[in-house]
C-alpha positions in Angstrom: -16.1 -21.3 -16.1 -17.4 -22.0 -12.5 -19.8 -19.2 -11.2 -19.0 -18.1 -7.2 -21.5 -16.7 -5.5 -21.5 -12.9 -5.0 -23.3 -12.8 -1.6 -21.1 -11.2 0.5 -21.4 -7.8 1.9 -18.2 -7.0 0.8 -20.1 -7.9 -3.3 -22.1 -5.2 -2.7 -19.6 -2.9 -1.1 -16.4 -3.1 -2.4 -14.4 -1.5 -5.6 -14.7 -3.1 -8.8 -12.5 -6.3 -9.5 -9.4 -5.9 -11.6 -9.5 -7.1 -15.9 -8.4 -10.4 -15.5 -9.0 -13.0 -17.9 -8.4 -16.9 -18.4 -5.4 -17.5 -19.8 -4.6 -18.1 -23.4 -1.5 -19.0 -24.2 2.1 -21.3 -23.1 4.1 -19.0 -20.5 7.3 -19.4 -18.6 8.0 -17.3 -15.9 10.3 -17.0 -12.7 7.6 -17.7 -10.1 4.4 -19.2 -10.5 1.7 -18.9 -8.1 -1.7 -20.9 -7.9 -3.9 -19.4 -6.0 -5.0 -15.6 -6.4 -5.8 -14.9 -2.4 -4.2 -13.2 0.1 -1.1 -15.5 0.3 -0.8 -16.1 -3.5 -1.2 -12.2 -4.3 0.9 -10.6 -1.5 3.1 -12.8 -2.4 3.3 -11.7 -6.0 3.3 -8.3 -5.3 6.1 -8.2 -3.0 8.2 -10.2 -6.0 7.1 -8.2 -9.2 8.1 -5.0 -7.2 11.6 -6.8 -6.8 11.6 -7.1 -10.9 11.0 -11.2 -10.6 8.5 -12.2 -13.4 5.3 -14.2 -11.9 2.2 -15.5 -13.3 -0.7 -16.1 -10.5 -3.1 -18.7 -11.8 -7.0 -18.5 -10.1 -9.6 -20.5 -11.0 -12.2 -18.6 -10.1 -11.5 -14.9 -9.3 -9.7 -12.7 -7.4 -11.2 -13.2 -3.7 -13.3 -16.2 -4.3 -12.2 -18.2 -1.6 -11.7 -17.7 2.1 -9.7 -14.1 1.5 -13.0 -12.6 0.4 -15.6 -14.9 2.5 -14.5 -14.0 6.1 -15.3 -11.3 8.2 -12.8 -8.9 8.1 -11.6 -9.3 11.8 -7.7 -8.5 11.6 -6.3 -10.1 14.5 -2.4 -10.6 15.0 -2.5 -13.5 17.1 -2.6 -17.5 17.4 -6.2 -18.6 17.5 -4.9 -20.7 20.5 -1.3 -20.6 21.2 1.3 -17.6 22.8 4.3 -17.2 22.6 5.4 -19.1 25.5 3.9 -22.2 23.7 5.7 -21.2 20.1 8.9 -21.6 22.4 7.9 -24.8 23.6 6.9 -26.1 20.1 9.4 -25.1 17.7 13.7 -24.6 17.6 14.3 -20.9 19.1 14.9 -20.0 15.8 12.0 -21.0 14.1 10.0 -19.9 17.2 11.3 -16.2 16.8 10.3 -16.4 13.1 7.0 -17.4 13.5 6.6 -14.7 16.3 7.6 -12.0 14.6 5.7 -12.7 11.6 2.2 -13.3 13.8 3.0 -10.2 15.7 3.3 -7.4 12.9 0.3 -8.9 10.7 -2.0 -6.2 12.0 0.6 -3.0 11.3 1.1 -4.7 7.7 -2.1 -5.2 6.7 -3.1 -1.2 7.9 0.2 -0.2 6.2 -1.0 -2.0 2.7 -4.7 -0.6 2.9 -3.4 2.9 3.7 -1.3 2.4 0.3 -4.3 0.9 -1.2 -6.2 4.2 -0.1 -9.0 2.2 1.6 -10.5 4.6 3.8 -13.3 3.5 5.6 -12.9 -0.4 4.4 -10.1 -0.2 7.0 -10.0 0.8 10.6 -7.0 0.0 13.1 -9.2 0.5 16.1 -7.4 -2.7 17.7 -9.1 -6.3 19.6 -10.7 -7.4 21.8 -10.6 -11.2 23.5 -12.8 -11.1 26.3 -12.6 -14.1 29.3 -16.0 -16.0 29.2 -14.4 -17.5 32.7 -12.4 -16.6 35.9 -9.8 -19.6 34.4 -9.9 -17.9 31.0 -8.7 -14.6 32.3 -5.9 -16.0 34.1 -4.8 -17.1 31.2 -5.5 -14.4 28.7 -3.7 -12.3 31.3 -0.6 -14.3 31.3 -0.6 -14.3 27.1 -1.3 -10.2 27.4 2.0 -10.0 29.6 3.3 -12.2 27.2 3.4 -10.4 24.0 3.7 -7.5 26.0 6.9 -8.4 27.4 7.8 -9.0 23.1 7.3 -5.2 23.2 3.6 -5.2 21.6 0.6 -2.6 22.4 -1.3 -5.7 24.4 -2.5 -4.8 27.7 -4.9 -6.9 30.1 -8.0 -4.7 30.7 -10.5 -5.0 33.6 -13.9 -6.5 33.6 -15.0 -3.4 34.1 -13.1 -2.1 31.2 -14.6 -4.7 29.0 -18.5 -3.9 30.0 -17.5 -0.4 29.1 -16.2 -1.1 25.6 -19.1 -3.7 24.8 -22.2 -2.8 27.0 -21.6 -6.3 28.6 -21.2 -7.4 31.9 -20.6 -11.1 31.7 -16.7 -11.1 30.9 -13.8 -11.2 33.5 -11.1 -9.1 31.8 -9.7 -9.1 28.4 -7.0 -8.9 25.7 -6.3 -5.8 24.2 -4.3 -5.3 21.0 -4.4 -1.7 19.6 -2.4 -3.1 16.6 -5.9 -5.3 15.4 -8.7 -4.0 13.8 -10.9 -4.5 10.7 -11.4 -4.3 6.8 -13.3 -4.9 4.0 -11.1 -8.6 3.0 -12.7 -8.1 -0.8 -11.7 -4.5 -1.2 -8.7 -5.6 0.3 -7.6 -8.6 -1.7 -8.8 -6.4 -4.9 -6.4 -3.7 -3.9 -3.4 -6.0 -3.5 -3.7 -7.5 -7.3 -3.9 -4.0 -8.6 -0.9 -3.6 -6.8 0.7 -7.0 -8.1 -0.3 -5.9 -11.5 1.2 -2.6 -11.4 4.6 -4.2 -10.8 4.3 -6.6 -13.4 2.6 -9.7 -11.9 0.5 -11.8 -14.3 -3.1 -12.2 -13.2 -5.1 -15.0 -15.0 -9.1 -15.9 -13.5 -10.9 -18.6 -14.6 -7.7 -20.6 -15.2 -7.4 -23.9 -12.9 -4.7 -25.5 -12.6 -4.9 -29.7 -13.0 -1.4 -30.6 -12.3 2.1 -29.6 -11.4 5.0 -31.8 -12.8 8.7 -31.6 -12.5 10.5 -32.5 -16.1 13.9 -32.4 -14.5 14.8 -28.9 -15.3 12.0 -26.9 -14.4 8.0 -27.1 -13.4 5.3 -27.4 -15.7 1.6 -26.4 -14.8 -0.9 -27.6 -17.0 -4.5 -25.3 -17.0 -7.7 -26.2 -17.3 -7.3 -24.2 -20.7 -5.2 -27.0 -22.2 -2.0 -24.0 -22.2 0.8 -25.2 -20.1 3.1 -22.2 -17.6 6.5 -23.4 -17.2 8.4 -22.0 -13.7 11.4 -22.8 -12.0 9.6 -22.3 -8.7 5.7 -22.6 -7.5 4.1 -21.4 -5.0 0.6 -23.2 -4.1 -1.7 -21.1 -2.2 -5.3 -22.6 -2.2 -5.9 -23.0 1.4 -8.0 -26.2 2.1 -9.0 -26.6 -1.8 -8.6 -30.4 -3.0 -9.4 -30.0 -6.7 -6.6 -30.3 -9.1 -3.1 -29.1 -8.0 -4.0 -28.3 -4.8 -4.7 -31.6 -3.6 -1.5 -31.8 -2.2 -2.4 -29.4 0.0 -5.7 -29.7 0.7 -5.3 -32.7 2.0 -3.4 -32.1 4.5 -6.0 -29.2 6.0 -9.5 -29.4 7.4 -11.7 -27.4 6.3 -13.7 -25.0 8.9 -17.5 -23.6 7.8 -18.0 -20.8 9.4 -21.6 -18.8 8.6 -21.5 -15.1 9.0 -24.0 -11.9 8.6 -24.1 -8.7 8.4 -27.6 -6.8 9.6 -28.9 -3.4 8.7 -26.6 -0.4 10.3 -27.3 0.1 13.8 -28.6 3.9 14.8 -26.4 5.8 16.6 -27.4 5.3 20.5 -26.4 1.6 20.2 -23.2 1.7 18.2 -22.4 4.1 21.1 -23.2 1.9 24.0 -21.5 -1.6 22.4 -18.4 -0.4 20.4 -17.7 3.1 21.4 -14.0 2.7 20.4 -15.5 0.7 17.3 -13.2 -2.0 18.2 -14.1 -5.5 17.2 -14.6 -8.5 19.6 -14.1 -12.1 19.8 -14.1 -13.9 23.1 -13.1 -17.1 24.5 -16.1 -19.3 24.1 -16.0 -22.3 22.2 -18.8 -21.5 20.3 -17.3 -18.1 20.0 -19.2 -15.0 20.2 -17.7 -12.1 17.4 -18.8 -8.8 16.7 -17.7 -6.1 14.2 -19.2 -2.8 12.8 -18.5 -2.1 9.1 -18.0 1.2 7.7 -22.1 2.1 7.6 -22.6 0.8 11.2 -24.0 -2.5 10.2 -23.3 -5.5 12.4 -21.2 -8.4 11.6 -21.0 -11.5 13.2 -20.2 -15.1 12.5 -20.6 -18.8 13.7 -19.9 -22.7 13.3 -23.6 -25.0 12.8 -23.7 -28.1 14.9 -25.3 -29.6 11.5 -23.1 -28.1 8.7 -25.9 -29.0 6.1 -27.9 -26.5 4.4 -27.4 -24.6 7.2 -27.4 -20.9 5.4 -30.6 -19.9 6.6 -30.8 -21.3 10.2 -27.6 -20.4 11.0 -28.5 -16.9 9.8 -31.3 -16.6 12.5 -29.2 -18.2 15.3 -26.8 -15.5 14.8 -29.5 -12.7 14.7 -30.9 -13.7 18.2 -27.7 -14.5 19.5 -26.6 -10.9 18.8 -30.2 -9.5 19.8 -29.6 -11.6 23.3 -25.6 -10.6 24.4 -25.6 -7.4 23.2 -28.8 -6.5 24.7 -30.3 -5.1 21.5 -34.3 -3.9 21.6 -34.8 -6.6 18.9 -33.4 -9.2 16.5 -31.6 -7.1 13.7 -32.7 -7.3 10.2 -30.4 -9.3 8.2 -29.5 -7.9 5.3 -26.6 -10.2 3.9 -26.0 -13.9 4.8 -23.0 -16.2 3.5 -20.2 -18.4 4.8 -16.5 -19.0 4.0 -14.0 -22.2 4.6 -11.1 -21.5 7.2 -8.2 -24.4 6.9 -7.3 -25.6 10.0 -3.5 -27.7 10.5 -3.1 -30.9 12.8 -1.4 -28.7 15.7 -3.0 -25.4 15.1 0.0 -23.3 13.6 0.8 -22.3 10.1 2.9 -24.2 8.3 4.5 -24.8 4.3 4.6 -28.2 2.6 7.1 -29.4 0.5 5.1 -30.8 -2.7 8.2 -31.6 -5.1 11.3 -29.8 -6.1 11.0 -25.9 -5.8 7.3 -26.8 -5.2 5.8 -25.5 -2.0 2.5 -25.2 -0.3 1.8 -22.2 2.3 -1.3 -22.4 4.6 -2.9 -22.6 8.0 -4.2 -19.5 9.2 -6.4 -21.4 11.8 -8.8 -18.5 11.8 -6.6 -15.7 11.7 -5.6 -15.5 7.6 -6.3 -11.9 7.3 -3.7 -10.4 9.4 -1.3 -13.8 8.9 -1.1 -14.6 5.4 -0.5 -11.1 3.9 2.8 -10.7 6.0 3.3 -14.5 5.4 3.1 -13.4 1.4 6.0 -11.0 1.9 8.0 -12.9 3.8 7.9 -15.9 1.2 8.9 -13.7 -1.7 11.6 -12.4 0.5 12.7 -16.1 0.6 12.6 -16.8 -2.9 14.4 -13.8 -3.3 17.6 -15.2 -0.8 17.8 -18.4 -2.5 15.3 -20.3 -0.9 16.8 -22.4 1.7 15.2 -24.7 3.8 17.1 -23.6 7.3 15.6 -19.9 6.2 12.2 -20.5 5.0 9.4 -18.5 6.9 7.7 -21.2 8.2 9.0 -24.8 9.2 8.7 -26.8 6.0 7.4 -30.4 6.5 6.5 -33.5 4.0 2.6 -33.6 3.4 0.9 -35.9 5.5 -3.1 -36.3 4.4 -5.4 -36.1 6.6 -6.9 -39.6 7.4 -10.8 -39.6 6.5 -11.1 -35.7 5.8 -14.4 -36.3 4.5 -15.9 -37.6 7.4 -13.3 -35.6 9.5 -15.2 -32.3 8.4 -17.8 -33.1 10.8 -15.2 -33.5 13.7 -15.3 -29.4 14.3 -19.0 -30.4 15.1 -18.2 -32.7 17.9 -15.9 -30.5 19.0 -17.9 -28.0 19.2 -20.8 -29.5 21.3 -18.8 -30.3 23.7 -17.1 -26.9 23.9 -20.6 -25.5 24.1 -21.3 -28.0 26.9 -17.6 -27.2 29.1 -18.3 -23.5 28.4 -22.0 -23.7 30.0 -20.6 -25.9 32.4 -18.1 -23.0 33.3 -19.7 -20.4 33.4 -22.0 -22.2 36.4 -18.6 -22.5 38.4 -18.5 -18.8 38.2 -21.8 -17.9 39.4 -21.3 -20.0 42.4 
């Protein structure tokens, strides 16, 4: 059985995993479910507490994929888009969907870890986007009216605000969503197939799955065990995996690095003077700067490598100084955990589901935002199984797959990108000073 690496903070932090095991013998079942991360086990929760049998199939374990590699940042937003822009994009009634679903991620995911009695490995102390540029804010603003207008708690907060809440003074304004916040995403995903398990869901680790057939009456799964689970539906949640089943819809993602760490907790003085509120930050920067505390105080922050090759270590120490530099810090923080995870990023930069057969479907593209997205994106899928499963009703607009031409080469495209982000942002950012 493949080994994942337990180098996360959240390894070294988080409850136990749950007794699964590989699985060992034929199965049918109502539902089955490939994929045992947030979207695959919210998923089956929210249908084993509605008496539907489902068997979730991993083949690694519980969290080994982006759910328990990313930083915890719970953010109920678009990485890019607004609301005004969902209009544009999709039928109103597909736009509303979407909207409503992006918008209550944040009070879902606090309402499941208060269930899960998390404690500390979750904190609704909201968002922050800060403006890197005078443009930036102008439209930041306009998305904060925006959603605000919806009804939610987003507000546009002053640049003087914003160096309040972070001890910087380089920002014009920014975002504020009291509904955001962060967690522990190990603990997390732990918690929600205890819950799944509880209510009847079938857990099996270690068990891949190498194909998914229609045989005209129903689907058959056949594991890397050599056992076969037959299902009359399938969900396929492996974000931008390509191995096995999941090609299908793999292959239709690209797959984001992104590098994080976590330093030694922070004495007192400091955490006071950059996160007072203890609210988490991303801003507006191409190459984006992030910050989060985590329940000890340490700090937590993330990035993409120009050179995505063995970049672990100096990607690591880019961070470090990077932190040390904005945030004003006496010295470069110790690092005391280093790892990255693989974000799935769609053609147009919204979620989306792929048909992959009869009653076969594929659910993905959080775009950077999965931890607040997928778990209300979970529910809401079951809840659509549950109805019947129609097309016209399905959660998210349901579209043929359509690979990605050259993905391998393709994976160094957020590179490029990136660059010349870093280059526009710089470029910027001179404007201002003017």
């Amino acid at each position: 059985m493949r080994q994942f690496p337990h180098d996360t903070l959240w390894h070294a932090t988080s409850p136990a995993e749950p007794d699964c095991a590989p699985l060992k013998e034929d199965l049918r079942t109502d539902v089955a479910i490939i994929g045992a991360g947030f979207t695959g086990l919210s998923t089956a929760q929210r249908l084993a507490e509605k008496g539907v049998s489902v068997v979730v199939l991993e083949a690694g374990e519980i969290g080994a994929g982006a759910s328990g590699r990313n930083a915890g940042f719970v953010v109920p937003h678009f990485s890019r888009a607004d609301p005004t822009k969902i209009r544009q994009a999709l039928p109103p009634h597909q736009a509303e969907r979407l909207l409503a679903l992006v918008e209550s991620g944040g009070d879902h995911v606090f309402d499941q870890a208060k269930g899960m009695g998390l404690g500390r490995h979750a904190e609704q102390s909201g968002w922050l986007q800060p403006a890197h540029t005078s443009q930036m804010a102008q439209t930041l603003e306009a998305r904060a009216r925006d959603w605000k207008n919806r009804g939610r708690p987003v507000r546009w907060i002053s640049a003087a605000e914003i160096a309040s809440q972070t001890g910087m003074d380089i920002y014009h304004g920014a975002l504020s969503d009291s509904s955001g916040g962060v967690i522990n995403p190990l603990a997390f995903v732990r918690g929600l197939a205890r819950l799944a398990m509880t209510g009847g869901a079938q857990i099996y680790t270690g068990t891949a799955v190498n194909s998914v057939h229609h045989n005209g009456t129903e689907n058959v799964l056949d594991t890397s065990q050599g056992y076969k689970v037959r299902a009359d539906r399938v969900i396929i949640a492996t974000n931008s995996g390509i191995h096995g089943a999941a090609a299908g819809l793999g292959y239709t993602l690209l797959p984001l690095q992104v590098y994080q760490i976590a330093t030694e907790p922070l004495d007192a003085e400091t955490v006071t003077r950059i996160a007072p509120g203890r609210i988490p930050v991303s801003d507006t920067r191409t190459n984006i700067f992030t910050y989060r505390l985590d329940a000890e105080n340490r700090l937590i922050s993330g990035g993409m490598a120009l050179l995505p090759i063995a970049a672990e270590r100096r990607m690591a120490q880019r961070i470090a100084k990077r932190l040390a530099l904005e945030l004003r810090l006496s010295q470069v923080p110790t690092i005391e955990y280093v790892w990255r995870g693989t974000a799935a990023v769609t053609r147009d930069g919204l979620p989306s589901m792929v048909d992959l057969g009869p009653d076969i479907w594929g659910a993905t593209g959080c775009n950077g935002r999965g931890v607040a997205f997928t778990n209300v994106l979970g529910s809401s899928l079951a809840d659509w199984l549950l109805s019947g499963a129609n097309p016209d009703n399905a959660p998210l607009p349901i579209a043929a797959p359509v690979p990605l031409p050259f993905r391998g080469p393709g994976q160094l495209a957020p590179s490029a990108v990136l660059l010349r982000g870093m280059i526009r942002d710089w470029v910027d950012a001179r404007k201002d000073s003017r």
